[in-house]
C-alpha positions in Angstrom: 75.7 111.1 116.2 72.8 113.8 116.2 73.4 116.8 116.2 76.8 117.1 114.2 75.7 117.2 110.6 76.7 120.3 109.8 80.4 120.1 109.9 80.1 116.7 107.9 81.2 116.4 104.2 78.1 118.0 102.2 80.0 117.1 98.5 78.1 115.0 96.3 79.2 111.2 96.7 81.2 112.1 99.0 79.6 113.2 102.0 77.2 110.6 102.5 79.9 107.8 101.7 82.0 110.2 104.6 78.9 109.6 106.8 78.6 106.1 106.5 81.9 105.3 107.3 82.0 107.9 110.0 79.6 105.4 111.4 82.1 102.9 111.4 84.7 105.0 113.0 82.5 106.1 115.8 81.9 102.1 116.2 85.2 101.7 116.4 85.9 104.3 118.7 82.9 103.5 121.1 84.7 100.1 121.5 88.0 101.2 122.4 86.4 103.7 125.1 84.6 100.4 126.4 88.0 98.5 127.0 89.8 101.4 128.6 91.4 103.3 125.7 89.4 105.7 124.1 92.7 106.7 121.7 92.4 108.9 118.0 95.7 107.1 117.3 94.9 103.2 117.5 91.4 104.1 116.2 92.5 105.2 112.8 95.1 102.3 112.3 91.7 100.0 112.9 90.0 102.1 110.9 92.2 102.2 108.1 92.7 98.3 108.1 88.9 97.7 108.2 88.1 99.9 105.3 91.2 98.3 103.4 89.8 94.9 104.3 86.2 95.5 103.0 88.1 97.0 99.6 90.7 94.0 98.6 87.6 92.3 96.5 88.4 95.8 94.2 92.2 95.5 94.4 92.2 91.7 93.9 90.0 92.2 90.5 92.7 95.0 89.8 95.3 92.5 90.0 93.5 90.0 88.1 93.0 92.6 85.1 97.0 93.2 85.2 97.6 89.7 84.8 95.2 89.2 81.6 96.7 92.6 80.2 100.1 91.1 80.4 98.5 88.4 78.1 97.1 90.5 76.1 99.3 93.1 75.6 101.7 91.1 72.7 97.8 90.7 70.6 96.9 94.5 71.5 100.5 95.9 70.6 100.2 93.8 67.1 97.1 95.3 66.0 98.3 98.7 66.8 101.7 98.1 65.1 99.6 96.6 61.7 97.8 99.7 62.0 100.0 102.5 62.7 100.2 104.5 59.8 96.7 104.3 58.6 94.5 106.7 59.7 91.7 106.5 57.1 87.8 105.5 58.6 87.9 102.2 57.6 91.7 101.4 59.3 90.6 103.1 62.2 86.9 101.1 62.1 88.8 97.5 61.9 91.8 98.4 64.4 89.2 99.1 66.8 86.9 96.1 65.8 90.4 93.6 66.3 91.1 95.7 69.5 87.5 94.3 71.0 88.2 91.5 69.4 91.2 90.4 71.3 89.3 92.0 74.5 86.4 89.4 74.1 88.6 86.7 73.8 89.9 87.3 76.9 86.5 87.9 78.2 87.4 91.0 79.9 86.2 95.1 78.9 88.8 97.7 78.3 87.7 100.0 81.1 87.5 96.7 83.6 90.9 98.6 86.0 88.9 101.9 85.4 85.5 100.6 87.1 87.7 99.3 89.8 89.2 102.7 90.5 86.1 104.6 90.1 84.7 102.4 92.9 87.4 102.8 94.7 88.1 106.8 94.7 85.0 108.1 96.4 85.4 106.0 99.3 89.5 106.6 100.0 88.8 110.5 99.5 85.6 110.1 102.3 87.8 108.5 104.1 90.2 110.8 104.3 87.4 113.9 105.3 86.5 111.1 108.3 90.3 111.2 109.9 90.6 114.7 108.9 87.4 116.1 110.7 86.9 113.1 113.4 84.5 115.5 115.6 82.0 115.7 112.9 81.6 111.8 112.8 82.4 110.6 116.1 79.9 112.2 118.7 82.6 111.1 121.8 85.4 113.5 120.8 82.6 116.5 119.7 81.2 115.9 123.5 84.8 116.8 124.7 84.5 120.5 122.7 81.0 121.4 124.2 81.4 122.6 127.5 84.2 124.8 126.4 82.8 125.9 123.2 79.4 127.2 124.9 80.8 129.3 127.3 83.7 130.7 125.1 80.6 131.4 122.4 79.1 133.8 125.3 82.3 135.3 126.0 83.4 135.9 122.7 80.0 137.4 122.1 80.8 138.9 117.9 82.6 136.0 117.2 85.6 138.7 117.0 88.3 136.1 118.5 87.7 133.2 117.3 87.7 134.3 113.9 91.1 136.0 114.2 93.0 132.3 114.3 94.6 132.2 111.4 92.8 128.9 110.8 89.5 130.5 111.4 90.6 132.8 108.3 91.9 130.0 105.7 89.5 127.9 105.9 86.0 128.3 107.4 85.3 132.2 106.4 82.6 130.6 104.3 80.8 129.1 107.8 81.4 132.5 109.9 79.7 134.7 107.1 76.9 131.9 106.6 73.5 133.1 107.8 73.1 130.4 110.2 76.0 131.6 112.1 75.5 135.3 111.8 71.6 134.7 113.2 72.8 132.1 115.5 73.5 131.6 119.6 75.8 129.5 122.0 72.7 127.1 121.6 72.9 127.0 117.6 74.4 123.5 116.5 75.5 125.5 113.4 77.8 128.1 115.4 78.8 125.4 118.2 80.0 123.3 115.2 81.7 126.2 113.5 83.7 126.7 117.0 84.7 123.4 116.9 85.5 123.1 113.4 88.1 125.8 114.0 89.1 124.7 117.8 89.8 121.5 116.4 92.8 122.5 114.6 94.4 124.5 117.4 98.2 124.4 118.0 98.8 124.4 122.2 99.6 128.3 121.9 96.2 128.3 120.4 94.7 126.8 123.8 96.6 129.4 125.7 95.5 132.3 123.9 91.8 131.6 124.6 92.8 131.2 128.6 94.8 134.5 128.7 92.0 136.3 126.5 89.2 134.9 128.7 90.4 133.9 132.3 87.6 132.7 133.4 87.7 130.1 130.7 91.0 128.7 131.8 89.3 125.7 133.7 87.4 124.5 130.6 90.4 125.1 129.0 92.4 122.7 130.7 89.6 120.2 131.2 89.1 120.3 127.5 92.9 120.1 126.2 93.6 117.1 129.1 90.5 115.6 127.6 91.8 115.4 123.7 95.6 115.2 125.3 94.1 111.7 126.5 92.5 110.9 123.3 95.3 112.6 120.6 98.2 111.1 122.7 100.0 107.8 120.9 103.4 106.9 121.6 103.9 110.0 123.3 103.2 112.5 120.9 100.1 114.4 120.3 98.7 113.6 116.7 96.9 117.0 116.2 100.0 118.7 116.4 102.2 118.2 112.7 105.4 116.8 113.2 107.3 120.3 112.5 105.1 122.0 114.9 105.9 119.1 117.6 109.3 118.7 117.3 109.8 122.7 118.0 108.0 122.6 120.9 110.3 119.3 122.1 113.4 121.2 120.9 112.4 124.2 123.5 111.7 121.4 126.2 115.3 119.7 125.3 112.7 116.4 124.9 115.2 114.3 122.2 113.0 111.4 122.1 109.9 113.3 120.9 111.7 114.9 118.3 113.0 111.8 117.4 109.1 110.7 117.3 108.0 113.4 115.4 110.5 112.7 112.5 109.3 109.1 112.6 106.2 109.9 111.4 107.2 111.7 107.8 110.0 109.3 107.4 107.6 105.9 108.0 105.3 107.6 105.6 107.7 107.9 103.1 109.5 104.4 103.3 106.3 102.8 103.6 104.6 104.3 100.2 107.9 103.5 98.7 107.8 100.0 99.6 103.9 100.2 98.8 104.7 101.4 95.2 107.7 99.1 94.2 105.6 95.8 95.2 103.0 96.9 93.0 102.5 95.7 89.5 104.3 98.5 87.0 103.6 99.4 83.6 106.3 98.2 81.3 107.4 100.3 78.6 106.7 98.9 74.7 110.2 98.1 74.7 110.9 100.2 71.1 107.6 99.0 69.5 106.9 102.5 68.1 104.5 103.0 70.7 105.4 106.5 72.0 102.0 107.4 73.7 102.3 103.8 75.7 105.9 104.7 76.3 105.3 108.2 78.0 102.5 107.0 79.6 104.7 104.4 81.5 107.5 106.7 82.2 104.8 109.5 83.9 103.5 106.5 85.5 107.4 105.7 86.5 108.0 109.2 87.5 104.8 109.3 89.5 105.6 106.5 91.7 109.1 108.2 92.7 107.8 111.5 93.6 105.1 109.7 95.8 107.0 108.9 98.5 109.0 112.4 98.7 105.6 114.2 98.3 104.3 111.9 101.7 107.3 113.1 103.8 107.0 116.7 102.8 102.8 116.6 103.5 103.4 114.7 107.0 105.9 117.2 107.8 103.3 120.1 107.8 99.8 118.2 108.3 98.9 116.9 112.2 100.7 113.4 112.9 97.4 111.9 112.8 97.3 112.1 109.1 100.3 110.9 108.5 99.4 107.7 111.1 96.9 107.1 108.7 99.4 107.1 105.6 101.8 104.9 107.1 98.5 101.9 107.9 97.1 102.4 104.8 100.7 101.8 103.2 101.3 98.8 105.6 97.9 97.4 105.3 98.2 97.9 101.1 101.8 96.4 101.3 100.6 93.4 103.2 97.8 93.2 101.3 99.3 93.5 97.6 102.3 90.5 98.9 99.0 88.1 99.6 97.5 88.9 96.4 100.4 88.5 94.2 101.2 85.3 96.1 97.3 84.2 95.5 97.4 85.0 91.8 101.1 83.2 90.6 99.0 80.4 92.0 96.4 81.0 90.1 95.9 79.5 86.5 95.9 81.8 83.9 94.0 79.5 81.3 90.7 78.8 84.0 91.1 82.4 84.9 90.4 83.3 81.1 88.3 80.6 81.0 85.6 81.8 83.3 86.1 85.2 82.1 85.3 84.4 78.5 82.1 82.0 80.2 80.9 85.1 82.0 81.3 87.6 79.0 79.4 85.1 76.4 77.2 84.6 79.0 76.1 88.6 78.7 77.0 88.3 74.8 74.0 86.2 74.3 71.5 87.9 76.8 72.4 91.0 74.5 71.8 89.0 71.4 74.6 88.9 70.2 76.6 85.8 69.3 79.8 85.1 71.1 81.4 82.8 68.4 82.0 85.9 66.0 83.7 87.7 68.3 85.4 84.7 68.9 86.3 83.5 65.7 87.1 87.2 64.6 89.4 87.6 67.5 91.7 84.3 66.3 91.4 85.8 62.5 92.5 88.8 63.1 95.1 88.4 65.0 96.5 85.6 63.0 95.7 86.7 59.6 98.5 89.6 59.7 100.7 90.0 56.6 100.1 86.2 55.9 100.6 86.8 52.0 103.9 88.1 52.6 104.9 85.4 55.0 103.5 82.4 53.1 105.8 83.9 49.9 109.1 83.8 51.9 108.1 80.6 54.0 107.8 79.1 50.3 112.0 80.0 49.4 112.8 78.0 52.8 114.6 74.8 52.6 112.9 71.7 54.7 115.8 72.2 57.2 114.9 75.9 57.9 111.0 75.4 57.8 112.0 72.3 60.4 114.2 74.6 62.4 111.3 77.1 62.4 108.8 74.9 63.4 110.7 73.9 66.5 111.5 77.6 67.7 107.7 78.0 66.8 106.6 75.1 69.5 109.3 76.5 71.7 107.6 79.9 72.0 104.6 78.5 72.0 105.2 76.3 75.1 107.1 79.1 77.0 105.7 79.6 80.5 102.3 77.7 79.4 101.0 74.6 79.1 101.3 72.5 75.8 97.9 73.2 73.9 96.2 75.7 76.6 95.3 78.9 76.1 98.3 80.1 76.9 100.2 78.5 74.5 97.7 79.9 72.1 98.1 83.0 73.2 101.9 82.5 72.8 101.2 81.2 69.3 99.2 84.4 68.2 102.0 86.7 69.8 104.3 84.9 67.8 102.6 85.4 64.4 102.7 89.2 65.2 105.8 89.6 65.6 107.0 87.8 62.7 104.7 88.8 60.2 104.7 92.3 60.7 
């Protein structure tokens, strides 16, 4: 891969996360080209699932942490209900020493889903700069540019033509007005990647223009397009062309069956990240708790996850098929992956799950100093403890048959969906005492 670092992602983060899994893509690529099929197409579907693969620790602990939050949520919603409308210091000081509290009991931290998604963001958006600029990280597909792009740099000797694409002009004016290209030859990496920064987003009538501008190009021309026709072609269609581009070229040819292809792509893309978003665990509303923050939240979150889906069809639409190839795996792969998972943690048992959590966090409690038990015992207190004047005085008017009858809805809710004395059913228990002691 020497030689091509300057079209690589520079951004902070980023680019060196781009580059290392640009390494992976060229591995991937490299192998292909060994068994016969040096194909763009099937290299980004392998991509995408080995980069999904490597992340499902991340998204399994993201599953986990919904699963405690729908535990924790009755507790959390309590404290925020007992609290509501006091704002003075010391409410605010004990609302948010109950709200750890209940956390610690748990054993889990309140930004535990943000960690996982800060992880997790760098590496999808360097992904993303690897599909979308696959001659800066895989040397293979650059090699097919080179021949072409040095003789068209001596032809095109003020860099006049190649700037007046109008692709040139929206995006790399930066790189043609940078001194390294300005100061630079046909045997400058930094101008021969600048070329083929641009070249690589040509439309066929692009190809064309630079055979009828420079005839004596028109060899390299064709070597070079039948080059990346081999490695852009899947199924038929060529993925650096977008779907709206490909499917008016087919409608000039009278070719049905690639403008069938062609509307494939944005409609996969779409149904996939539909199905993607409706398997995936969704943020319930507070269900007329008073909570209106939690209750907007859900419904942009609601809102958000319909619009998706449209958004992907209209993107794959205008972007080259390739990106949209990479949409559609990385919905499949999230859509396979999210059915294991979910089928892996219903298995799973809640109580040893917050078991080990709350082993781990005391664990770190007590390297910190501090002693787990009062966080402990505070979280049981304060959750319990709400309004408990109030309800001892009207437990004291009942009759032995209604504090009986209470009792037994009591052990009911307790038991619901949990094991008798686990702490589930405590859980239950506290959930209960919130609710009917507000």
């Amino acid at each position: 891969m020497s030689g091509i670092l300057l079209t690589q992602n520079s951004t902070f983060i980023i680019g060196p996360v781009a580059k290392l899994l640009g390494f992976i893509m060229e591995g991937i690529f490299w192998v292909l080209d060994k068994l016969g099929i040096p194909n763009i197409g099937l290299a980004i579907i392998l991509f995408t699932i080995v980069i999904y693969l490597l992340l499902m620790p991340f998204t399994i602990k993201q599953q986990k942490f919904s699963k405690l939050s729908a535990k924790m949520n009755p507790e959390l919603q309590a404290i925020r209900d007992k609290y509501k409308n006091r704002k003075d210091n010391n409410s605010m000081m004990a609302m948010n020493q109950e709200t750890n509290a209940v956390y610690a009991k748990y054993g889990v931290s309140p930004s535990g889903s943000c960690l996982q998604l800060l992880i997790q963001m760098p590496i999808l958006l360097a992904l993303y700069r690897v599909i979308y600029a696959m001659p800066a990280y895989v040397g293979q597909i650059k090699d097919a540019f080179l021949p072409l792009v040095k003789k068209f740099i001596e032809a095109d000797k003020d860099a006049s033509f190649i700037q007046s694409f109008e692709t040139a002009a929206a995006q790399f004016t930066k790189q043609f007005t940078n001194e390294a290209f300005v100061a630079g030859n046909a045997a400058s990496e930094y101008v021969q990647n600048t070329y083929i920064d641009v070249m690589n987003k040509f439309s066929s009538a692009d190809w064309a223009s630079i055979a009828d501008k420079f005839p004596e190009l028109a060899t390299d021309v064709t070597n070079t397009v039948n080059t990346l026709d081999k490695y852009n072609n899947f199924l038929g269609l060529n993925i650096a062309d977008s779907p709206a581009f490909a499917i008016s070229q087919a409608m000039e040819t009278g070719s049905w069956l690639l403008v069938i292809g062609a509307l494939l792509i944005p409609i996969l893309s779409g149904l996939t990240q539909w199905i993607n978003v409706k398997l995936m665990p969704q943020a319930a509303t507070s269900g007329g708790s008073g909570n209106d923050q939690q209750d907007t939240m859900a419904q942009s979150m609601k809102m958000m996850n319909m619009t998706m889906p449209i958004m992907s069809i209209i993107f794959c639409f205008t972007l080259p098929s390739g990106m949209g190839l990479y949409w559609i795996a990385g919905s499949v792969v999230r859509t396979i992956q999210q059915v294991i998972i979910n089928k892996h943690i219903d298995k799973m048992d809640i109580d040893e799950m917050i078991k080990k959590n709350v082993e781990k966090r005391n664990k770190k409690l007590e390297k910190a100093g501090i002693d787990p038990k009062t966080l402990n015992n505070y979280a049981t207190m304060s959750t319990r403890n709400v309004n408990v004047a109030s309800k001892a005085s009207a437990q004291s008017s009942m009759t032995q048959e209604e504090r009986d009858a209470a009792m037994k809805k009591a052990t009911e809710y307790y038991n619901k969906n949990a094991k008798p004395g686990s702490l589930a059913a405590k859980a239950n228990m506290v959930k209960y005492y919130n609710e009917n002691n507000k």
